[in-house]
ZANU-369626 format. One record per residue (C-alpha): x, y, z; residue in one letter. Coordinates in nm, 4 decimals. Example, Ala and Ser with C-alpha at 12.3 -4.5 7.8 and 13.67 -1.06 7.14 Angstrom:
BEGIN
ATOM          X          Y          Z   res
ATOM     1.2300    -0.4500     0.7800     A
ATOM     1.3670    -0.1060     0.7140     S
***
This chain:
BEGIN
ATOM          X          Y          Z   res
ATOM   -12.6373     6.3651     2.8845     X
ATOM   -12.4645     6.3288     2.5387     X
ATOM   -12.2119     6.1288     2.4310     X
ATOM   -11.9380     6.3519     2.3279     X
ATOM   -11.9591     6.4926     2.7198     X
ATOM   -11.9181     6.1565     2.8858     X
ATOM   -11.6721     6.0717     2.6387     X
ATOM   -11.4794     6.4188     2.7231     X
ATOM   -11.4764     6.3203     3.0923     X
ATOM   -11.2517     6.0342     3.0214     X
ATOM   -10.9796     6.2069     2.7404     X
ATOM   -10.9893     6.5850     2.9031     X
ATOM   -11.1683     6.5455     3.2480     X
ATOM   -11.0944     6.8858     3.3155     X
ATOM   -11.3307     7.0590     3.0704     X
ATOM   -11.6000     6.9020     3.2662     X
ATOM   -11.7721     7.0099     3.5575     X
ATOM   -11.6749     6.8420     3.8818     X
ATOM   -12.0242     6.7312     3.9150     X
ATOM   -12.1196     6.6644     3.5754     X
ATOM   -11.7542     6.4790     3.5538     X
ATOM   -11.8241     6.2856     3.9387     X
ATOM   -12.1852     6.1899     3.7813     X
ATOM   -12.0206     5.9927     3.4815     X
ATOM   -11.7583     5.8548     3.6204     X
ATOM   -11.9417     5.7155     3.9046     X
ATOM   -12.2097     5.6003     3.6631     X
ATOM   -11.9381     5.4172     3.4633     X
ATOM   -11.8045     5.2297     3.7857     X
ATOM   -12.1545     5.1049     3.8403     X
ATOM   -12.1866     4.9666     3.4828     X
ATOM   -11.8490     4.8525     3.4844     X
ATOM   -11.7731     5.0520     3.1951     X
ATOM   -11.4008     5.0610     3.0519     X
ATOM   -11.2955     5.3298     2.7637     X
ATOM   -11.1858     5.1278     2.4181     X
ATOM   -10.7721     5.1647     2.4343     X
ATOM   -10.7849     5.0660     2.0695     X
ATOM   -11.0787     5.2710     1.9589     X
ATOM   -10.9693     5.5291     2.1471     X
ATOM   -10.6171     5.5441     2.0155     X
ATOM   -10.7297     5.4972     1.6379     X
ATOM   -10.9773     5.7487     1.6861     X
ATOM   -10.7031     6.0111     1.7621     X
ATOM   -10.3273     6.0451     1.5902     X
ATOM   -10.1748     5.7593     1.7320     X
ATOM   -10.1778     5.5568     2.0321     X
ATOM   -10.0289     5.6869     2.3689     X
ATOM    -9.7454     5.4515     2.3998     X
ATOM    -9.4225     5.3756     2.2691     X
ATOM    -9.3751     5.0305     2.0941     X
ATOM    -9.0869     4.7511     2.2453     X
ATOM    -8.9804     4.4799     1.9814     X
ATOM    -8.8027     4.2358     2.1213     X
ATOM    -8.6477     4.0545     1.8208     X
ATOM    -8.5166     3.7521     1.9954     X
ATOM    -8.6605     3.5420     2.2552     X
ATOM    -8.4156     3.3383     2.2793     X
ATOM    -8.1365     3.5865     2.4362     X
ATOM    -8.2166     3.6597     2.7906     X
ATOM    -8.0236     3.9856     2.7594     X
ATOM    -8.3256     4.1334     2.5340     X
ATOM    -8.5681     4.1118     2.7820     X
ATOM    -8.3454     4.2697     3.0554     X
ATOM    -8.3372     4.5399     2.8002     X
ATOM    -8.7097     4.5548     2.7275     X
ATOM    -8.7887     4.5721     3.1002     X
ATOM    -8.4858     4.9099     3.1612     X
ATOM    -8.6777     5.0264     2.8767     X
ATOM    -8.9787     4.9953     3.0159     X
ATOM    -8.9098     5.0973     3.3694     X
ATOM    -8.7679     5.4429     3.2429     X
ATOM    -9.0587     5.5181     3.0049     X
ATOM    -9.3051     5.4700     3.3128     X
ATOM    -9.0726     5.7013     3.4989     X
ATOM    -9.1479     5.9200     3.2379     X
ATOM    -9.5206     5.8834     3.2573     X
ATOM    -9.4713     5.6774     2.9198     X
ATOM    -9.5520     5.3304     2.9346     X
ATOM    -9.4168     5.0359     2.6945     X
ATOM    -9.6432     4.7533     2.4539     X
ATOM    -9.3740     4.4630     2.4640     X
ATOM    -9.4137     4.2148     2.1547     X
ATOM    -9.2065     4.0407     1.9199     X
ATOM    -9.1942     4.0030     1.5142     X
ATOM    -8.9444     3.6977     1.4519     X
ATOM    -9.1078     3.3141     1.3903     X
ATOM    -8.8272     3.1014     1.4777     X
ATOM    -8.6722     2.8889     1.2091     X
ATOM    -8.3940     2.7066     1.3650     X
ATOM    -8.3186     2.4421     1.0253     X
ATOM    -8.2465     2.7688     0.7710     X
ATOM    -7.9077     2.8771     0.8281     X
ATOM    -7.9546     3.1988     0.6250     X
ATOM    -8.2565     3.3083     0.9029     X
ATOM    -8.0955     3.1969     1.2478     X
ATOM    -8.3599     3.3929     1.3924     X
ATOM    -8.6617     3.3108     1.1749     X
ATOM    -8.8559     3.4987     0.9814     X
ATOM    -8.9977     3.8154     1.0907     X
ATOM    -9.3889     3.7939     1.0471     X
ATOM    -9.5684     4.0767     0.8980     X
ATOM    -9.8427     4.1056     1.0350     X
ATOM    -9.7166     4.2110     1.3426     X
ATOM    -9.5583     4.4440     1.1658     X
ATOM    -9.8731     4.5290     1.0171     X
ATOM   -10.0456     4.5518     1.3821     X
ATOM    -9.7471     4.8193     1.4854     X
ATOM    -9.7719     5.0632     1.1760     X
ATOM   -10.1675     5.0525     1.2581     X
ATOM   -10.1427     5.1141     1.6235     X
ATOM    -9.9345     5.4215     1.5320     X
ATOM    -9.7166     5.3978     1.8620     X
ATOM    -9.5214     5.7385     1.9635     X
ATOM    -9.2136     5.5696     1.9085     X
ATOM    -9.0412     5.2281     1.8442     X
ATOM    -8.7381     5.0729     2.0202     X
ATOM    -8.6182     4.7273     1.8733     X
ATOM    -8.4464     4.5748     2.1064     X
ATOM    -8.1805     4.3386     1.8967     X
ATOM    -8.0578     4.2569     1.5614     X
ATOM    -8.3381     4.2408     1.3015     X
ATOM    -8.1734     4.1275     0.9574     X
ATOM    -8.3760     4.2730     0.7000     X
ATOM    -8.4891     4.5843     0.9133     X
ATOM    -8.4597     4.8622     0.6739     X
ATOM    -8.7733     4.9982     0.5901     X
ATOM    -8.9855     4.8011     0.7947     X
ATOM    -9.1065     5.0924     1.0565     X
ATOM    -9.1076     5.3908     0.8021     X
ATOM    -9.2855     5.6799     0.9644     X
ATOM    -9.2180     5.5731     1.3224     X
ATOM    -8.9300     5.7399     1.5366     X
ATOM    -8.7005     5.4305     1.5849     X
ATOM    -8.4020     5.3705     1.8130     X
ATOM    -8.2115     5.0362     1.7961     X
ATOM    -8.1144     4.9164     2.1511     X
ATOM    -7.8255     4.6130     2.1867     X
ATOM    -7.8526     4.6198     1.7493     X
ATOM    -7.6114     4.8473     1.5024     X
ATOM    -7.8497     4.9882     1.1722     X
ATOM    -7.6821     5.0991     0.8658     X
ATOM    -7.4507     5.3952     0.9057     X
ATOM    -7.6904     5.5217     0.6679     X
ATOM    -8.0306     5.4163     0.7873     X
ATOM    -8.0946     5.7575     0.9921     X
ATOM    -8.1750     5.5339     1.3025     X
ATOM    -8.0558     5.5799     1.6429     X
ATOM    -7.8837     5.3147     1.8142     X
ATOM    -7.7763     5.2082     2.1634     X
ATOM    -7.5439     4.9598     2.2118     X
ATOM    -7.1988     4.8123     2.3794     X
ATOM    -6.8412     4.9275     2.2495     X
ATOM    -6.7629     4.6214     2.0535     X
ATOM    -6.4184     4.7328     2.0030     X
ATOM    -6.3802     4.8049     2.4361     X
ATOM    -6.5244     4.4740     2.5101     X
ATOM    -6.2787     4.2446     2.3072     X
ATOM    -5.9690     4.4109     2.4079     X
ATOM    -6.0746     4.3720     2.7804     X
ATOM    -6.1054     3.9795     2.6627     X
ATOM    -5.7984     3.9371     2.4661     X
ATOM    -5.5647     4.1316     2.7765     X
ATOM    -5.7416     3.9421     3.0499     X
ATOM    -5.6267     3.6027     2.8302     X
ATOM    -5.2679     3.7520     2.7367     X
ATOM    -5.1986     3.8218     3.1290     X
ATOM    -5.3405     3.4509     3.2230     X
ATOM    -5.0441     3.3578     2.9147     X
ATOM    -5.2962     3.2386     2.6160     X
ATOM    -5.1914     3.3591     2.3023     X
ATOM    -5.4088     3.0504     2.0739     X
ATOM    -5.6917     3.2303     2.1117     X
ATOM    -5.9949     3.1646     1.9088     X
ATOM    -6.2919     3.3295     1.7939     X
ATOM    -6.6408     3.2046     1.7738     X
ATOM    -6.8741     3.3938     1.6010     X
ATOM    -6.9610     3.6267     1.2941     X
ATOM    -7.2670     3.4941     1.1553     X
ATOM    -7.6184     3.7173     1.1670     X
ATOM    -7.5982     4.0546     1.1074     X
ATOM    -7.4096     4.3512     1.1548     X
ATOM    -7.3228     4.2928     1.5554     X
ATOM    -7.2135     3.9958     1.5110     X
ATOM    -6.9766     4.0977     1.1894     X
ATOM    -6.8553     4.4224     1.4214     X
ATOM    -6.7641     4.1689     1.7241     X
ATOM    -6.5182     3.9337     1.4196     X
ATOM    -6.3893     4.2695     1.3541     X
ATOM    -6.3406     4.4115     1.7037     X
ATOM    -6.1835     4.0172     1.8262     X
ATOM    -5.9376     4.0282     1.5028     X
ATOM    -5.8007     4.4292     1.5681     X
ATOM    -5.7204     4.2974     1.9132     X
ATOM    -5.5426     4.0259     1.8481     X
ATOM    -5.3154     4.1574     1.5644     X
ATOM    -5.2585     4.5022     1.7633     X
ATOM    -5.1170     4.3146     1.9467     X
ATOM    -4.8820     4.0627     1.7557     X
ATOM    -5.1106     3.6993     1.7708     X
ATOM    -5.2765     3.5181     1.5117     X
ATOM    -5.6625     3.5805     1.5153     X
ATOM    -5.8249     3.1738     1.4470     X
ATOM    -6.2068     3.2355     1.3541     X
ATOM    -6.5105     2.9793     1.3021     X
ATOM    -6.7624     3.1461     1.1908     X
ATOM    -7.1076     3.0794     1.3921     X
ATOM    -7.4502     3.1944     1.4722     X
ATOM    -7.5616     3.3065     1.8280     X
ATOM    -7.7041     2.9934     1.9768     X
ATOM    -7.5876     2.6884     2.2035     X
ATOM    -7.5717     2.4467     1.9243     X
ATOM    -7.3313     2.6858     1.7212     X
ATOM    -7.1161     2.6790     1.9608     X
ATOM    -7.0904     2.3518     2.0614     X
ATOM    -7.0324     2.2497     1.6384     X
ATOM    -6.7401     2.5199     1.6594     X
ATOM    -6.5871     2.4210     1.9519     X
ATOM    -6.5729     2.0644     1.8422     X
ATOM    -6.3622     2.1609     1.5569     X
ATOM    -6.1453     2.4022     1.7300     X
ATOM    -6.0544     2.1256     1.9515     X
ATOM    -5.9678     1.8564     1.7034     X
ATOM    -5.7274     2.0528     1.5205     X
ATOM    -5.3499     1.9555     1.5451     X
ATOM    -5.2749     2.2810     1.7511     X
ATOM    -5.6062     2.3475     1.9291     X
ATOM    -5.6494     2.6983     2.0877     X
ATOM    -5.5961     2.6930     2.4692     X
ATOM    -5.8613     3.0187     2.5192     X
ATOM    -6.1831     3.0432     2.2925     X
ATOM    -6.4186     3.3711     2.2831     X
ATOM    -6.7665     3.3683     2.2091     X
ATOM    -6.9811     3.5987     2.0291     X
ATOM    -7.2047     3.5532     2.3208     X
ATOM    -7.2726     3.3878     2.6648     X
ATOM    -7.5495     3.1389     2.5219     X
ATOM    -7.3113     3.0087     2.2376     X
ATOM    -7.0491     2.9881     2.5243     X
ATOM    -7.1768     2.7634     2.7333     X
ATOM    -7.2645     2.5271     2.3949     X
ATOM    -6.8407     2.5208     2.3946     X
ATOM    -6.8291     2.4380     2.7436     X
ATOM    -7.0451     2.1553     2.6344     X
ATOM    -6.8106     2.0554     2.3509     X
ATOM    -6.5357     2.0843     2.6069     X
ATOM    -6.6778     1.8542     2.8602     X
ATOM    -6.7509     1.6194     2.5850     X
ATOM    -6.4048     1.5975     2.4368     X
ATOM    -6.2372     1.5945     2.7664     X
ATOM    -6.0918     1.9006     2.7989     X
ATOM    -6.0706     2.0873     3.1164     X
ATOM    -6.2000     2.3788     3.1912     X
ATOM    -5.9923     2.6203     3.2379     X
ATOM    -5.6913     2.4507     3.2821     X
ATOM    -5.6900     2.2999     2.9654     X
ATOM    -5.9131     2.5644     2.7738     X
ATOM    -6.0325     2.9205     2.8951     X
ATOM    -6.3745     3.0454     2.7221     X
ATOM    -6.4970     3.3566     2.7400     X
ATOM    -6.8661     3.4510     2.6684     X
ATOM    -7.0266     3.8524     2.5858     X
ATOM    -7.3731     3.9441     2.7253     X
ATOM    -7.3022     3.8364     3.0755     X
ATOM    -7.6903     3.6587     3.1650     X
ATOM    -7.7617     3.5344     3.4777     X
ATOM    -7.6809     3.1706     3.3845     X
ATOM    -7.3228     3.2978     3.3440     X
ATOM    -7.2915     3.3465     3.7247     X
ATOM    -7.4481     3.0022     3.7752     X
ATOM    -7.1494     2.8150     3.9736     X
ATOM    -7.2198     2.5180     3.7551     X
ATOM    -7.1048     2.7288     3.4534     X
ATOM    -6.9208     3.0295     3.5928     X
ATOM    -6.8513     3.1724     3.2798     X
ATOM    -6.6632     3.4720     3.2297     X
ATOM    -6.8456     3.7200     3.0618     X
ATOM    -6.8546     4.0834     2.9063     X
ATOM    -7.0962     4.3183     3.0849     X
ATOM    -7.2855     4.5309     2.7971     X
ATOM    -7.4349     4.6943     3.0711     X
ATOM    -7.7552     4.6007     2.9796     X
ATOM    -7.9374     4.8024     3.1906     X
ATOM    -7.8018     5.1216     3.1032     X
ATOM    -7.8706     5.0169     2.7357     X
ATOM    -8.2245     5.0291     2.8148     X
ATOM    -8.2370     5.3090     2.9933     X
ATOM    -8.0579     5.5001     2.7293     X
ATOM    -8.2660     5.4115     2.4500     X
ATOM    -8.5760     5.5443     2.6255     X
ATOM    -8.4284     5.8655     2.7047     X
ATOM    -8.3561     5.8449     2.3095     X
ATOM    -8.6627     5.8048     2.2200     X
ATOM    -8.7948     6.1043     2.4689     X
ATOM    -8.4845     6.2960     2.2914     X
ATOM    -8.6881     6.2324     1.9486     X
ATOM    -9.0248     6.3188     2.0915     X
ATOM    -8.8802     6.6602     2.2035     X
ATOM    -8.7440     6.7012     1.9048     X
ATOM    -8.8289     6.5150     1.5875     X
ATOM    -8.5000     6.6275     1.3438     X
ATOM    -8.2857     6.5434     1.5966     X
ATOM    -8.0096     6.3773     1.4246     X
ATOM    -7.9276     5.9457     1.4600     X
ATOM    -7.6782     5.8971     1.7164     X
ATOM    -7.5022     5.6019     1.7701     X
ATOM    -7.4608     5.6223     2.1704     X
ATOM    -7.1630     5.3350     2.2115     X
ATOM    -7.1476     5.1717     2.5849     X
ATOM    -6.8348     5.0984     2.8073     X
ATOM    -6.8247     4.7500     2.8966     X
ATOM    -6.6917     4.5400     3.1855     X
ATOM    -6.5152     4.1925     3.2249     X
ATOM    -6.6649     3.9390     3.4549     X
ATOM    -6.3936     3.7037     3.5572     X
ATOM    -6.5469     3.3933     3.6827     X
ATOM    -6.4134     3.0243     3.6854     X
ATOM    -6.3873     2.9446     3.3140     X
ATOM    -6.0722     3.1567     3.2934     X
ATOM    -5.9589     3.1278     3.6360     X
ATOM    -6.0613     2.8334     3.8320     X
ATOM    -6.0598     2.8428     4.2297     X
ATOM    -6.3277     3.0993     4.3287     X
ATOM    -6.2303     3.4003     4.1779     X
ATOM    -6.4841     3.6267     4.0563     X
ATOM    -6.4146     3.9978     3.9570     X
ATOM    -6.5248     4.2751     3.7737     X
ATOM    -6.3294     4.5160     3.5813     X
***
């Protein structure tokens, strides 16, 4: 029996005879043979499965994301190779979220996936996964860079904060926020619309993503003559570092000072924390971007889109106190 026919019983089994194609297969059970993925993929034009890069680990929105993403391409009959590019670098403020290491992207251009989803903010993306269909999920490309994206409404999501703050009779109302990349930029923008549409005085420290960033803005918020009475985050894992700085300074929560966090992860709901939260609706992020990327595969000049999600306000105890908890 040659090799191209046992190796045509695995990649078409139905140009082999059913007992030609019953001999070989049950021959390879007994031998315990398994065909080469790689070879197998490098061996033809590209491998059968769309690529997930999760840019940062230390969000626990992006693997939420990943796994929609991943769920919906398996619906599909697709299935998902999860990895990440970024080598953390916490002490270099110009890379909060490291380096990203070549040679995984490298291993992705030679694997030839179907398609690529990057699932958050990669800094210096442009150009990095040229010849691969690409859709951005939770991460906004460059008008320009003729990438799909999926993503929250930026602009939705901080005028659901600064209401929900107005009506509870803040009107010092911070932001937190604006440093690494262009989310974070469009949430400063979106946070300083929304308070001068609507007459108040936006008060920014800029900040990266993480606990510690918040805490080191919060601390400074607090000590000025005039403090603000409601700070928003530019996300939930930042928020709960000025909870921190809160607790630390002796400031009550929330009578004292509201906070308000974006991403809404399941530490938010903790009743420790209870932190109010935008909903991105991460879920439906994920799910979206896959049916992107089967949008591409079906058709390969179909134009970028930039597919913008309605969001949702958690209410929880950080703005409220008592037990209240809503959505809206």
């Amino acid at each position: 029996m040659s090799k191209s026919l046992v190796s045509l019983a695995f990649k078409d089994p139905q140009r082999v005879g059913e007992k030609r194609r019953e001999l070989i297969l049950r021959t390879a059970q007994t031998l315990g043979y398994q065909p080469n993925f790689l070879a197998r993929s490098l061996a033809t034009e590209g491998s059968p499965f769309v690529g997930i890069l999760v840019v940062n680990l230390h969000n626990p929105i992006f693997a939420e994301i990943a796994d929609a993403v991943r769920v919906e391409l398996d619906k599909q009959g697709e299935y998902g190779l999860i990895t990440s590019a970024t080598v953390a670098n916490d002490h270099d403020p110009a890379q909060p979220y490291g380096r990203i290491d070549s040679r995984v992207i490298a291993m992705l251009q030679d694997l030839r996936p179907k398609a690529l989803i990057v699932v958050g903010t990669v800094i210096e993306h442009e150009g990095l996964f040229e010849g691969i269909p690409t859709v951005y999920a939770s991460a906004e490309p460059r008008s320009d860079s003729g990438y799909t994206s999926v993503r929250m409404d930026d602009t939705q999501g901080a005028e659901l904060v600064i209401d929900h703050l107005r009506e509870l009779g803040h009107e010092r109302i911070a932001f937190v926020g604006g440093l690494g990349g262009a989310v974070a930029k469009t949430r400063e923008f979106a946070y300083r619309k929304a308070m001068e549409s609507r007459g108040l005085t936006p008060i920014v420290r800029e900040a990266g993503f993480f606990e510690s960033d918040g805490y080191a803005a919060a601390t400074e918020l607090l000590a000025l003559p005039s403090p603000p009475t409601a700070i928003v985050s530019i996300n939930d894992v930042s928020a709960i570092g000025i909870l921190s700085a809160a607790d630390d300074a002796g400031v009550v929560v929330p009578d004292e000072l509201a906070v308000v966090g974006v991403d809404n992860i399941p530490l938010s709901a903790l009743k420790r924390i209870s932190l109010t939260s935008v909903d991105p609706q991460n879920q439906m992020i994920g799910r979206l971007s896959a049916q992107a990327v089967f949008d591409i595969l079906a058709d390969p000049n179909e134009q970028a889109k930039q597919h913008l999600i309605t969001p949702k306000l958690i209410v929880r105890q950080s703005t409220v106190g008592g037990n209240a908890a809503s959505g809206s």
